[in-house]
C-alpha positions in Angstrom: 81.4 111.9 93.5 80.0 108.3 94.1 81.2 105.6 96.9 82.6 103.5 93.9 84.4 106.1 92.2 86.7 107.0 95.6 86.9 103.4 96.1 88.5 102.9 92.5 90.9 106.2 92.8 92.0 105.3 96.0 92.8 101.3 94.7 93.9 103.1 91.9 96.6 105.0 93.4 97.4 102.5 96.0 98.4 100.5 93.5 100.3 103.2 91.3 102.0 103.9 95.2 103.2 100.4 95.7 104.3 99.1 92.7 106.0 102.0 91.9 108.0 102.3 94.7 108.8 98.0 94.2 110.2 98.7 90.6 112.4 101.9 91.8 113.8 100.2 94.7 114.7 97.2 92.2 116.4 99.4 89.9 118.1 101.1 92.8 119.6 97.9 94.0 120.6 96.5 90.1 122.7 100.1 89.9 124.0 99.8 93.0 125.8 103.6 93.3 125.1 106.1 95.4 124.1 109.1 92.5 120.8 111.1 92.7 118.1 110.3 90.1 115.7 112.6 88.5 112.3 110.6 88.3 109.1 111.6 86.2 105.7 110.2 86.6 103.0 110.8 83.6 99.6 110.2 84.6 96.9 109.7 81.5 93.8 108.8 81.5 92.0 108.4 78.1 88.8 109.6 77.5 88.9 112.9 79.9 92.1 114.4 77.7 94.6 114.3 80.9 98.4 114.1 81.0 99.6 115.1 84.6 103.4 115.5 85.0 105.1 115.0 88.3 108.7 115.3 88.5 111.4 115.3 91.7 115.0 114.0 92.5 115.6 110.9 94.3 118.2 111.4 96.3 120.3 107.9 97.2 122.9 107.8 99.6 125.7 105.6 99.2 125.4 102.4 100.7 128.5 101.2 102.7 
């Protein structure tokens, strides 16, 4: 693959990385409880007919 392309999937997912992580910890803080979450990310790009499914638990201890 070209110089360009890795420069634009790594920007790419830096940015899916960071502002990902800024919107769950916000929504984290709004609930304010202690409870596990089950997450799920959906990746799709258009054109190349993907849908990638990543799932997990985010487990939050109780702040206090």
């Amino acid at each position: 693959m070209s110089e360009n392309y890795n420069m634009s999937l790594r920007k790419f997912l830096k940015q899916v990385g960071v502002t990902s992580q800024q919107a769950i910890e916000s929504a984290l803080r709004d609930a304010g409880n202690g409870q596990d979450y089950t997450a799920k990310m959906v990746l799709i790009i258009e054109g190349l007919e993907l849908e990638h499914v990543v799932e997990g638990t985010l487990k939050i201890e109780a702040q206090g």
